[in-house]
C-alpha positions in Angstrom: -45.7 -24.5 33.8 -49.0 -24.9 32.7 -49.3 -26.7 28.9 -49.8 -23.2 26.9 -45.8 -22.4 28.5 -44.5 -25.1 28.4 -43.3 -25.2 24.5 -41.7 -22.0 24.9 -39.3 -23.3 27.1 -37.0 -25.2 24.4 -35.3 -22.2 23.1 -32.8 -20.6 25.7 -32.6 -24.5 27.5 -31.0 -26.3 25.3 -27.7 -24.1 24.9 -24.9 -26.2 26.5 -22.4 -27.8 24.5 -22.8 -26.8 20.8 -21.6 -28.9 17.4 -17.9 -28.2 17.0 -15.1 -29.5 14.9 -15.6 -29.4 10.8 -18.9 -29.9 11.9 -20.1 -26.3 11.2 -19.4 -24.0 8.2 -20.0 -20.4 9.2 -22.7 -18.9 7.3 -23.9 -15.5 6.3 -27.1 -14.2 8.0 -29.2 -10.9 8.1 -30.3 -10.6 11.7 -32.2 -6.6 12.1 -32.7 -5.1 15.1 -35.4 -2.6 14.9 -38.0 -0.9 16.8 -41.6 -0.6 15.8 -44.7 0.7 17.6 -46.4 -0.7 20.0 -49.0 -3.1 19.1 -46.8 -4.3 15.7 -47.1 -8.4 15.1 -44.5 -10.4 17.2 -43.6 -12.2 14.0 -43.4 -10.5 10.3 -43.0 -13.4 7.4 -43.2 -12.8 3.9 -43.4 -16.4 2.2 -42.4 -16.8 -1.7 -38.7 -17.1 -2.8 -37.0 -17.9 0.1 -37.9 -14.4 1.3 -38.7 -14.5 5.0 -38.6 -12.3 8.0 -38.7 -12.7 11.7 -38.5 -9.9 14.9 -38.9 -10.1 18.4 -39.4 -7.0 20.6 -36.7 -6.4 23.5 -36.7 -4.0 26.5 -33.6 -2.5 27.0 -33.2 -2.0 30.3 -33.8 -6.1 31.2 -30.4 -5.8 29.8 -29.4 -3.0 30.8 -28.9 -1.0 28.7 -29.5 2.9 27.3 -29.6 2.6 23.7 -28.9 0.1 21.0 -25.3 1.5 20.5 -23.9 -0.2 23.5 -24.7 -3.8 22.1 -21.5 -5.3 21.6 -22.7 -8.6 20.5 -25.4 -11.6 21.6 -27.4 -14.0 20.1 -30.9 -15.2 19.0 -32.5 -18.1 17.8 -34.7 -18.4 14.9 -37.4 -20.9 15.5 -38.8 -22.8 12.7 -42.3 -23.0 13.4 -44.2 -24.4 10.6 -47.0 -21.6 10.2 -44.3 -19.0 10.3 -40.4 -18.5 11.9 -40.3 -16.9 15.4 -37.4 -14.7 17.0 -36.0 -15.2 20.5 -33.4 -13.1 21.4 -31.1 -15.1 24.0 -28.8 -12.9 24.8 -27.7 -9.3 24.5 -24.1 -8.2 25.1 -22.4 -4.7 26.1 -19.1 -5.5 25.5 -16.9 -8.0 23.6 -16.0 -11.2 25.5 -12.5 -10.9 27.2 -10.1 -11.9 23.8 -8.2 -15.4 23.9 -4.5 -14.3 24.8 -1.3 -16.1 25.2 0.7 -18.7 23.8 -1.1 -22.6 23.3 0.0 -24.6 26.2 -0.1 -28.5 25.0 1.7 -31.4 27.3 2.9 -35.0 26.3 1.3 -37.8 28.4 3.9 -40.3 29.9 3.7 -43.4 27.9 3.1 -47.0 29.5 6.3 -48.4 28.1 5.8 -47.9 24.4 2.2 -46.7 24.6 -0.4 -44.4 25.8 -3.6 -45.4 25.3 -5.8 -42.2 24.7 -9.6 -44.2 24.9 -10.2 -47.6 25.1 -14.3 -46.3 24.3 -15.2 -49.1 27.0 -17.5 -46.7 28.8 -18.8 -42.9 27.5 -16.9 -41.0 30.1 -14.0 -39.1 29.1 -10.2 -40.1 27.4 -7.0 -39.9 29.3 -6.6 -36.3 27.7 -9.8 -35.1 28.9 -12.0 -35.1 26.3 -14.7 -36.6 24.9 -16.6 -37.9 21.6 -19.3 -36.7 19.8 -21.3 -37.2 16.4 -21.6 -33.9 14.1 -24.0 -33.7 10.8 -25.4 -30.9 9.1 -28.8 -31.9 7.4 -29.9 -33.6 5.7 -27.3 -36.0 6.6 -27.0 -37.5 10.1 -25.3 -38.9 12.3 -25.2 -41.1 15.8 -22.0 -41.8 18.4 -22.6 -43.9 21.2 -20.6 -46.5 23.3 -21.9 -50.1 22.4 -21.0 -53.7 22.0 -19.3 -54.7 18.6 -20.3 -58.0 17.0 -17.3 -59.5 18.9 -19.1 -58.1 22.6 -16.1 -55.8 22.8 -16.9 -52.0 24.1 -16.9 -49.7 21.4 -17.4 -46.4 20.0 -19.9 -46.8 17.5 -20.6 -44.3 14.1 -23.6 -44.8 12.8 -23.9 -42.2 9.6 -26.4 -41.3 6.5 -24.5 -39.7 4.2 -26.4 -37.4 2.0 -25.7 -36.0 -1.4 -25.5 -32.6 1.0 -24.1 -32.2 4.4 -22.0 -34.3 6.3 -21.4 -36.6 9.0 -18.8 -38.1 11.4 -17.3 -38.3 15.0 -14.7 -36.5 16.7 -13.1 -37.0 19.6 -11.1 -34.0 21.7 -7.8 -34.7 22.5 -8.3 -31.8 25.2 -10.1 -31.4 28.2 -13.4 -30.2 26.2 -15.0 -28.3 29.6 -11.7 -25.9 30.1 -11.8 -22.5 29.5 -10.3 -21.5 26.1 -7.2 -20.1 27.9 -7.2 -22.8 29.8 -7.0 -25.8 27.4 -3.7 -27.9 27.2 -3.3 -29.7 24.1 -1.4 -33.0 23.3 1.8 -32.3 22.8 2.2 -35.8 20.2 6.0 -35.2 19.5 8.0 -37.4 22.0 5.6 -40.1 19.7 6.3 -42.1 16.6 2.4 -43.0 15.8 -0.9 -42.5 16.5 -3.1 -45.2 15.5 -6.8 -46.7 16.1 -8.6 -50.1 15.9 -11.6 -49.6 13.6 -14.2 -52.2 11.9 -17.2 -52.2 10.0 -20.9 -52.9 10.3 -21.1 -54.6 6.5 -17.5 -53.9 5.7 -16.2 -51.8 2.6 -17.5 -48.4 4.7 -15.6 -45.6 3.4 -14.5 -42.5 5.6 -12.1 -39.9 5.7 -9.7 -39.8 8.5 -8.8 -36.0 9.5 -6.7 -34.6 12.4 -7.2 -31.1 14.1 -4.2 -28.5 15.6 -5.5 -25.7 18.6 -5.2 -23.5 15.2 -7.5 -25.5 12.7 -10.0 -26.5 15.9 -10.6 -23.0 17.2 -12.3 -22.7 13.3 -14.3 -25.0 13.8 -12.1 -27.6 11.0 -9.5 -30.0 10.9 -7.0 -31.2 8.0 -7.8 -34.3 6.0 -5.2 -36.8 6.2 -6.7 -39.4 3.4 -9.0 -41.8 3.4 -9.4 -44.1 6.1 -8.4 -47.3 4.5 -5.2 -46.0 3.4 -4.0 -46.7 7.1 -5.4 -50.0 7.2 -3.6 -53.1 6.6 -5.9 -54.5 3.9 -6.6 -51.5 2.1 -10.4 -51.3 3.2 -12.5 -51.5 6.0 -13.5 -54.9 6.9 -16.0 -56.8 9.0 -12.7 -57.6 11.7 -11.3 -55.2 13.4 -7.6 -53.6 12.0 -5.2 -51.6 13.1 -5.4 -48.1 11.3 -1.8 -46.2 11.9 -0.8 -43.1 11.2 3.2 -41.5 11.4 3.2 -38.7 13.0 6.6 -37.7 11.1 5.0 -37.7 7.8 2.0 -35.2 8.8 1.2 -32.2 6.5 3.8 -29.2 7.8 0.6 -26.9 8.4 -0.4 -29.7 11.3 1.0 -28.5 14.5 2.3 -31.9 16.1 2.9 -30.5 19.2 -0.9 -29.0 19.9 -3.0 -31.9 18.8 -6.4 -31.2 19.4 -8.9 -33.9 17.7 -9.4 -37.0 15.5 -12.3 -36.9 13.2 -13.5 -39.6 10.9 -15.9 -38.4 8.2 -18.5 -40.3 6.3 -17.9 -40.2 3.1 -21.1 -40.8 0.8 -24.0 -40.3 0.0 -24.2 -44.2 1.8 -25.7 -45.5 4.9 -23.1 -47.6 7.5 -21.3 -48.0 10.6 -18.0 -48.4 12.2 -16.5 -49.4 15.4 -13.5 -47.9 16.8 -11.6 -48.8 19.8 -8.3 -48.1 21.3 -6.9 -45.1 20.2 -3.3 -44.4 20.9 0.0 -43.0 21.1 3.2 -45.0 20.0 6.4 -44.5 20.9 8.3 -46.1 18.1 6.6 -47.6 15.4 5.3 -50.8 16.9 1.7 -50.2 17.9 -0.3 -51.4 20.3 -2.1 -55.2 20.1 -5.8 -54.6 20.5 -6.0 -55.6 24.6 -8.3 -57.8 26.6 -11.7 -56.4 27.7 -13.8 -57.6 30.7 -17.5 -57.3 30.2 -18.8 -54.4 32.0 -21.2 -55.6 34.5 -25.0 -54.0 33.9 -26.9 -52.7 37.2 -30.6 -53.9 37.2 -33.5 -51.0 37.2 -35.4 -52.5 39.9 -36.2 -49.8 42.3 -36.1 -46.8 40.0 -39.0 -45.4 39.4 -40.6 -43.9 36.2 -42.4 -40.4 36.2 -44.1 -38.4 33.4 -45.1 -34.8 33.2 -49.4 -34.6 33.0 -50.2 -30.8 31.2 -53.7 -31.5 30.4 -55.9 -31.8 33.7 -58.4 -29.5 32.2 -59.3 -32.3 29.2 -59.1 -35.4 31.4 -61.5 -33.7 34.1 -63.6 -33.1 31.2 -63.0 -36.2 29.4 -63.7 -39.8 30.7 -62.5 -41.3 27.5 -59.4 -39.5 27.8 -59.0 -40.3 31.3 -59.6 -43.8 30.8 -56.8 -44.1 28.5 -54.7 -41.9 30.4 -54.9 -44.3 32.9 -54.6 -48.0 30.5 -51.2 -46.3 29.0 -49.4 -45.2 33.0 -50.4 -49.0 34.1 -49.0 -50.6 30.7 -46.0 -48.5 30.5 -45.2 -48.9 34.7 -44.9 -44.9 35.3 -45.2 -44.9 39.2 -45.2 -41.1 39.7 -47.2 -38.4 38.3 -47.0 -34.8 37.8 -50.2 -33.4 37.3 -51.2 -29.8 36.4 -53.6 -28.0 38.9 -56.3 -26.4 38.1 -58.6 -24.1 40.1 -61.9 -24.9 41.1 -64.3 -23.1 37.9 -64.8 -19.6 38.4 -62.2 -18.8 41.0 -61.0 -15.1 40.6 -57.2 -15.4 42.5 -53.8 -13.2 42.7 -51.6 -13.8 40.1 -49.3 -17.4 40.9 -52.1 -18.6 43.1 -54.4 -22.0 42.1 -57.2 -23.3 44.2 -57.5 -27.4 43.8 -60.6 -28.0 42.1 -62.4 -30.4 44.1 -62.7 -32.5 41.1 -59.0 -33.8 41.3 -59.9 -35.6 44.1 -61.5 -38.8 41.9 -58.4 -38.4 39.9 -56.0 -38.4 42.4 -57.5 -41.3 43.4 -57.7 -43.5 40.2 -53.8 -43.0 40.0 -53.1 -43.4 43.5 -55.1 -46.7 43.2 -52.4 -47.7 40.5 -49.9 -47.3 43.0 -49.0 -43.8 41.5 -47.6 -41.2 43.8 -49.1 -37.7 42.2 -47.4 -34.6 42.4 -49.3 -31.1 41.9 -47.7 -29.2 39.2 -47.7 -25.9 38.8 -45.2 -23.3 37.0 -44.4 -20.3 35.2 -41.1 -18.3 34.5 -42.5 -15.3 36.5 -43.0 -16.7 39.5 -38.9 -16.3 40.0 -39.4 -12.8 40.7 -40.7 -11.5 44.0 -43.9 -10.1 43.2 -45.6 -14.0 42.6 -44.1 -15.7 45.2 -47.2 -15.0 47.7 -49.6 -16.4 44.8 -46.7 -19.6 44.9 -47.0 -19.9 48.7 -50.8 -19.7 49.2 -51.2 -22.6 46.4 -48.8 -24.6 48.4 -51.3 -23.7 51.0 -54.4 -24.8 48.8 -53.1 -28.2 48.3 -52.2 -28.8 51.8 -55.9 -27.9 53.0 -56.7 -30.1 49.6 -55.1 -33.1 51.3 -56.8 -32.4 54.6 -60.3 -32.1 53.6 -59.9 -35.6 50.8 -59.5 -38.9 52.2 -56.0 -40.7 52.4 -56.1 -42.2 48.7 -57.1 -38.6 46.8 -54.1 -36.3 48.6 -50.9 -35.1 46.9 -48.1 -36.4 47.5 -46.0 -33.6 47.0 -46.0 -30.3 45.3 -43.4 -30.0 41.8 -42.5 -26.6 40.6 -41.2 -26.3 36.6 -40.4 -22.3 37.3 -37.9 -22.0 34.7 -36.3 -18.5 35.5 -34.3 -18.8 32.1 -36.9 -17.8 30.2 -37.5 -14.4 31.7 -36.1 -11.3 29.3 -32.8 -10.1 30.5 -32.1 -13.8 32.5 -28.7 -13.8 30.3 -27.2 -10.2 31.2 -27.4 -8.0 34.1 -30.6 -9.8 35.8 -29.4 -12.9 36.1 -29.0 -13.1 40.1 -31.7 -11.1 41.1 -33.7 -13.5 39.3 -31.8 -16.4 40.4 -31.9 -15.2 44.0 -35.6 -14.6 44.0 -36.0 -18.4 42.3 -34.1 -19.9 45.2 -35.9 -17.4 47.7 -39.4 -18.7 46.5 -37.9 -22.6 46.3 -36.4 -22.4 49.8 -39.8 -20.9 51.1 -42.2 -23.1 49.3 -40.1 -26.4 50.2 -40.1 -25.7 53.8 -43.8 -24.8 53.5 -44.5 -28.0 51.8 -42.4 -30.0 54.1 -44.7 -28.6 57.2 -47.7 -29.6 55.0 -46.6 -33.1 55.0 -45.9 -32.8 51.2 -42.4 -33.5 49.5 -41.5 -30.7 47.6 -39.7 -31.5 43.5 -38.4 -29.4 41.4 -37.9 -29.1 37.5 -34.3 -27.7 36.4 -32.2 -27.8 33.4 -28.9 -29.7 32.8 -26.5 -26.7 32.1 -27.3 -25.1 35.4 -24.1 -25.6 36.5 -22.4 -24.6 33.2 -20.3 -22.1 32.6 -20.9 -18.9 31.5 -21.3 -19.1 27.9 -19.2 -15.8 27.0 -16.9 -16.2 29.9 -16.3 -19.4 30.4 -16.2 -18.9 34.0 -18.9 -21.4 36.6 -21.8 -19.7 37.0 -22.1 -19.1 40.9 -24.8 -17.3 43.0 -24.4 -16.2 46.5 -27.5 -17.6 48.6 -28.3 -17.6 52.2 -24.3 -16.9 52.8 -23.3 -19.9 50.4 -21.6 -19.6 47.0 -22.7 -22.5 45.1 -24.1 -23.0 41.1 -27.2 -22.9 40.9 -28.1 -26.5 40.6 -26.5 -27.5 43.6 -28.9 -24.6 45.7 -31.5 -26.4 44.5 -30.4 -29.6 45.0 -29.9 -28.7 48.3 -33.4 -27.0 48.9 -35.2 -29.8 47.5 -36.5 -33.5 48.4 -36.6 -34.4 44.8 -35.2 -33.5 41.2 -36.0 -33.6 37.7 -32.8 -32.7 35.0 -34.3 -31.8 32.0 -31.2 -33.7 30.1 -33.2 -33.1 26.4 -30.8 -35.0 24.7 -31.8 -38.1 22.3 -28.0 -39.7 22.7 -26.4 -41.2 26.1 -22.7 -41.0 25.0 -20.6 -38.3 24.0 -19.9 -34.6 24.8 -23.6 -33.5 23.9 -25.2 -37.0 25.7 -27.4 -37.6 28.4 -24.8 -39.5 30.7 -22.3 -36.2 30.3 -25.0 -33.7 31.1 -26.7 -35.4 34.2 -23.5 -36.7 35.8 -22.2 -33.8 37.5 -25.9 -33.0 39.6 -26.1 -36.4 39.8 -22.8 -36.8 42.2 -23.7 -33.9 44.2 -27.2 -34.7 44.8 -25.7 -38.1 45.8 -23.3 -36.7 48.3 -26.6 -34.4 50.1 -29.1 -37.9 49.5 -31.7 -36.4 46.9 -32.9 -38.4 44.8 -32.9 -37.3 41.6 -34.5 -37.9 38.1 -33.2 -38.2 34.6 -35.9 -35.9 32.3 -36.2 -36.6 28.8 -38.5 -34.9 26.0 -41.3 -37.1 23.5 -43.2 -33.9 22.1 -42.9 -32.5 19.0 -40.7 -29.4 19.0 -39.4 -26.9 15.5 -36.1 -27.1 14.7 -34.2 -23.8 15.5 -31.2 -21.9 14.7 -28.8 -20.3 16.8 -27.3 -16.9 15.7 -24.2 -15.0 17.1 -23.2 -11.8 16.5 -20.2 -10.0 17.6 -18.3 -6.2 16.9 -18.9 -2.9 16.4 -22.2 -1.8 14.0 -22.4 -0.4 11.0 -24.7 2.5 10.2 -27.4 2.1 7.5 -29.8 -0.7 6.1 -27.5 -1.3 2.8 -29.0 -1.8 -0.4 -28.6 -5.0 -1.1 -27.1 -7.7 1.3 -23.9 -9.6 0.5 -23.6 -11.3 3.8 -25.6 -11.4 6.5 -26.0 -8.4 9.3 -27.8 -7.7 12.8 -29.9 -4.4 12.3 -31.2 -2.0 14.9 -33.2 0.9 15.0 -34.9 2.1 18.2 -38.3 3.6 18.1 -39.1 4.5 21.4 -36.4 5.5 24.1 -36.3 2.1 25.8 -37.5 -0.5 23.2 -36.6 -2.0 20.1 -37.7 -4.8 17.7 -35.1 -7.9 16.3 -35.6 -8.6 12.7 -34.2 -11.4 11.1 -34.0 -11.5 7.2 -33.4 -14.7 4.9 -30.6 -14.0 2.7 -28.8 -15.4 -0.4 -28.3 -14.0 -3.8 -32.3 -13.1 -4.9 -33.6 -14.1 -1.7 -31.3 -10.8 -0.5 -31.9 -8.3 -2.9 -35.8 -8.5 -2.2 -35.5 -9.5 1.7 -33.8 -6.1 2.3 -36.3 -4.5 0.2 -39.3 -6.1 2.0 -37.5 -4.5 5.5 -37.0 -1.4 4.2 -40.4 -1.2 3.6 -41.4 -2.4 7.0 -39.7 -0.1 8.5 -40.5 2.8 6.6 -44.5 1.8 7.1 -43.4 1.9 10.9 -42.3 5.6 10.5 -38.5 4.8 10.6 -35.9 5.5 8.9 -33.7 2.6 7.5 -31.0 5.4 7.3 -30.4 4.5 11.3 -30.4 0.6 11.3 -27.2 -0.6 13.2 -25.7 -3.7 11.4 -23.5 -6.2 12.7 -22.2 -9.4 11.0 -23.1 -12.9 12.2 -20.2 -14.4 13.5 -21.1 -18.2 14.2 -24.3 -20.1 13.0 -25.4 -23.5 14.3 -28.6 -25.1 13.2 -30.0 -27.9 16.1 -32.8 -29.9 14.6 -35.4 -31.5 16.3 -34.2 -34.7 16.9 -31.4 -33.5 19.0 -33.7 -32.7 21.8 -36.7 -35.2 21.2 -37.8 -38.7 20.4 -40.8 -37.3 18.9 -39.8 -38.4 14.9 -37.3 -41.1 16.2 -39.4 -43.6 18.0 -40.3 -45.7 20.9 -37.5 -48.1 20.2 -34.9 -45.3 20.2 -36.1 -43.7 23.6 -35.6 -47.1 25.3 -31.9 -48.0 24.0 -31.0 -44.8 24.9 -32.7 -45.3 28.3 -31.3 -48.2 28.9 -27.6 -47.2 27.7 -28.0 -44.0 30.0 -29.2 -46.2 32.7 -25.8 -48.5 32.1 -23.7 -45.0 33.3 -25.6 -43.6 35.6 -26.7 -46.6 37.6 -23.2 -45.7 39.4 -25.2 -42.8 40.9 -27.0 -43.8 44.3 -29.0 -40.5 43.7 -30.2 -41.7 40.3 -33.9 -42.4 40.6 -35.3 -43.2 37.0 -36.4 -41.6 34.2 -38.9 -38.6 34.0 -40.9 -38.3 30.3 -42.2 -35.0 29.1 -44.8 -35.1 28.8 -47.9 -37.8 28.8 -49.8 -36.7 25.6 -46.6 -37.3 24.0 -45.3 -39.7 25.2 -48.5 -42.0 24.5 -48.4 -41.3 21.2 -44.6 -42.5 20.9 -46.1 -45.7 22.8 -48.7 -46.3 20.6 -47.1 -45.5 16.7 -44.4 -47.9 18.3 -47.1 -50.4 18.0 -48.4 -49.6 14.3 -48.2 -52.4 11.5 -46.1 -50.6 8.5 -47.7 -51.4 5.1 
């Protein structure tokens, strides 16, 4: 993907495992769907109380469709861009998801004598149940789970919180298997059980939180039921600096707490205060004698030695053009010990070529060389969402073919090493509804024909993917398999499979928990094991907007009304195949005038608000920032998470290092990391 792509990737990538528990209130939105003519701004923003507004066009056949009346539901992402907010629609839906049916299955575990012990938080994987952990926060407040040593050097989950006067923050952890279907999930069944209890200490001691518990009922809304505070379970009254027992009776539970379908145990900072807790050994009783707090062995840590460390290089064009630049291009990769290279081609000046196709420029060739001389193994880079569908994949082909007559006309230390790909089908309109496999077949068709072309070339052949591409179905719940060459497989393990090498871009800025790097990368990881690929852990240093994901579901309503209570989703189609999303800031004012400024937007358009469709937003989550980058958290937070990642996934004989998007980046992380502070 060449530098002027690459940003736009972060919107539809980063949709695996969203916040849940208490952990999001559902909010009122105005989301408007409406068509305007062609030529019409991509983005509309009037700026000035509050009052902001935000389309995107669609084509509604990429999702196939007729007409705006058959969307059913879907969901788009408002990107918070600092010049002005930008629309993506992610997904468009033609009918409602199947409903959730039948009765809640939950099942008690068989206790070990008087106990079960749910987690012991030794390691990030997940509980006895199934389930696993994860921080939640709304801004500004934040907050950080991860699996760590305690003062004492025992394993622990760790909360570390900033409570603001706003928002919230706290962990919870899923007393379910969190990656079963909805009809699927089996619940704890806690009523064979006298108590549940936890061991919990404090960073400073005196923390306070708020211990809650969560039925199938009160999780499926996204809440659970506050049971006090936390130190009214503890034995002295108060968090302290040593670790206590907290218990809780499972008989004297609030009657609006279904015992038998358990589903999570929250602890919620309560604030505005800065801390940290450590929790270990949570656990069933079966009469009211709790477990002691048991022996730990120290979990032994693999050394790095061997793994390699590769970064993503977007900006060939400046470097060729640059000596400075090049110069400390090169200082940084030998101070930092990056050992492979992805580089970005670029054509030789002037060269008129079919769309998908890049002629080396011969200049590469003293570049390729400096790094190779530093005992860096360069990949060319090339890639673009488009070249998943058929028409490209000659242009793909002959550049494969370009840098294998690169290599053969340079001498032995200015040749590739291998080709790398970043194609990114996701990305193309229509990817998540009825196009999905023919653009996943024609990915793999152009993968499989470019690796074995690259392969004859004497040229390893890499590939870029994301982490959920062997997720479920996001509306479904069903795995995600495409049929290929005969095989039924997800998609990440076709490519794993094509491939000699692999990149997982696992954009997460935690290791542990449900939403971590570890949880994300494990599953490719095992199969790329089992077929001998190597295989590298991606993660993100640039600075991305912080975005918010929008879901609407239902029938429509007819009209634009005149002023907005709650949020909608509009549509109006001006043409017979096209139509424009409008998002619209709302809240008391900020409505009255945001449905104004629309009306007259569309109106200037030539349409008539009359014919909007509305729907109401049915789930909002806001991801900041700092969920998918280390841009604003530091050098120093990039390496403990590498190194607690590394910890996991050293297990892995297919784990080959770390990957860092991208160099521009991630120099700058390197060197504010080295900054005096006043």
């Amino acid at each position: 993907m060449r530098y002027d792509e690459a940003m736009k990737r972060y919107i539809e990538a980063q949709i695996d495992v969203l916040p849940v528990g208490r952990f999001e209130v559902v909010m009122w939105l105005s989301v408007v769907l409406a068509a305007l003519s062609i030529g019409a701004p991509p983005v509309l923003a009037q700026e000035g109380d509050g009052i902001e507004l935000a389309s995107a066009s669609v084509y509604l056949p990429d999702w196939g469709m007729r007409s705006l009346d058959e969307i059913r539901g879907g969901m788009i992402s408002l990107v918070h861009e600092p010049e002005a907010p930008r629309l993506v629609v992610y997904r468009l839906e033609l009918q409602d998801p199947p409903p959730v049916t039948g009765a809640t299955a939950s099942q008690s575990p068989s206790a070990d004598g008087n106990h079960f012990v749910i987690a012991d938080f030794h390691t990030g994987a997940p509980n006895r149940l199934g389930g696993f952990f994860n921080g939640f926060a709304r801004a500004p407040s934040e907050a950080r789970a991860s699996v760590t040593a305690a003062p004492d050097g025992r394993p622990a989950l760790r909360l570390s919180y900033e409570r603001q006067e706003r928002g919230f923050s706290g962990v919870w952890v899923h007393l379910f298997d969190t990656a079963s279907h909805p009809q699927r999930r089996v619940y704890l069944d806690a009523r064979p059980f006298a108590t549940l209890s936890l061991w919990v200490r404090g960073q400073r001691g005196g923390e306070r939180l708020l211990l809650k518990l969560a039925d199938a009922e009160w999780e499926s809304r996204g809440e659970a039921l506050a049971l006090g505070e936390l130190s009214e379970f503890l034995p002295a009254g108060r968090v302290e600096t040593e670790w206590q027992q907290a218990v809780v009776h499972l008989d004297r539970l609030p009657a609006n707490l279904d015992v038998s379908a358990l589903a999570s145990v929250v602890l919620e900072a309560l604030g505005p205060v800065e801390g940290a807790v450590f929790v270990s050994q949570l656990a069933l009783s079966m009469v009211p004698a709790p477990p002691t707090l048991r022996p730990y062995r120290e979990r032994p840590v693999e050394a790095r030695d061997g793994r390699s460390l590769a970064t993503w290089i977007w900006n060939t064009e400046d470097l060729l053009a640059d000596a400075g630049k090049r110069d400390s291009l090169l200082s940084f990769l030998t101070g930092t010990g990056i050992d492979v290279a992805y580089l970005q081609l670029v054509s030789t000046p002037g060269d008129s070529l079919p769309p998908g196709e890049i002629r080396p420029d011969p200049r590469l060739r003293d570049l390729v060389g400096r790094l190779s001389g530093l005992g860096i193994r360069v990949y060319a880079l090339d890639g673009y969402a488009g070249y998943a569908r058929p028409e490209y994949h000659a242009g793909v082909l002959n550049t494969i073919r370009n840098v294998i007559r690169f290599n053969s006309e340079s001498q032995a230390t200015e040749r590739f090493s291998g080709v790398r790909y970043d194609i990114e089908p996701y990305l193309l309109p229509g990817f998540h509804g009825p196009a999905r496999a023919d653009i996943l077949k024609g990915y793999l068709e152009v993968l499989a024909r470019g690796a074995d072309l690259a392969r004859r070339g004497g040229l390893a052949f890499g590939v870029d993917i994301p982490f959920w591409f062997d997720a479920p179905d996001e509306v479904t719940f069903e795995r995600v398999m495409v049929e290929f060459r005969g095989e039924e497989r997800p998609v990440s393990e076709h490519v794993i499979g094509l491939v000699d090498d692999v990149s997982i871009m696992d954009y997460r800025t935690v290791a542990h928990g449900a939403d971590g790097t570890i949880r994300h990368a494990a599953d490719e990881l095992e199969f790329a094991s089992a077929v001998g690929v190597p295989t590298y852990v991606a993660l993100e240093t640039g600075p991305l907007p912080d975005e918010t994901l929008i879901e609407f579901r239902g029938d429509p309503v007819i009209g634009v009304p005149g002023s907005v209570d709650g949020p909608g989703v509009v549509a109006v189609l001006a043409g017979p195949d096209s139509a424009r999303v409008f998002w619209v800031a709302t809240g008391s004012e900020t409505a009255r005038r945001s449905v104004a400024t629309l009306e007259s937007e569309l109106q200037r358009a030539g349409l008539d608000p009359a014919a909007a469709l509305i729907w109401p937003v049915s789930r909002r989550v806001f991801v900041p920032s700092d969920k998918l980058s280390f841009a604003a958290l530091g050098w120093d937070r990039m390496m403990e998470v590498m190194e607690e990642t590394t910890t996991d996934l050293a297990r892995f004989g297919s784990f080959a290092g770390f990957a860092i998007h991208h160099s521009d980046s991630y120099m700058r992380l390197y060197d504010d990391s080295w900054e005096v502070q006043p």
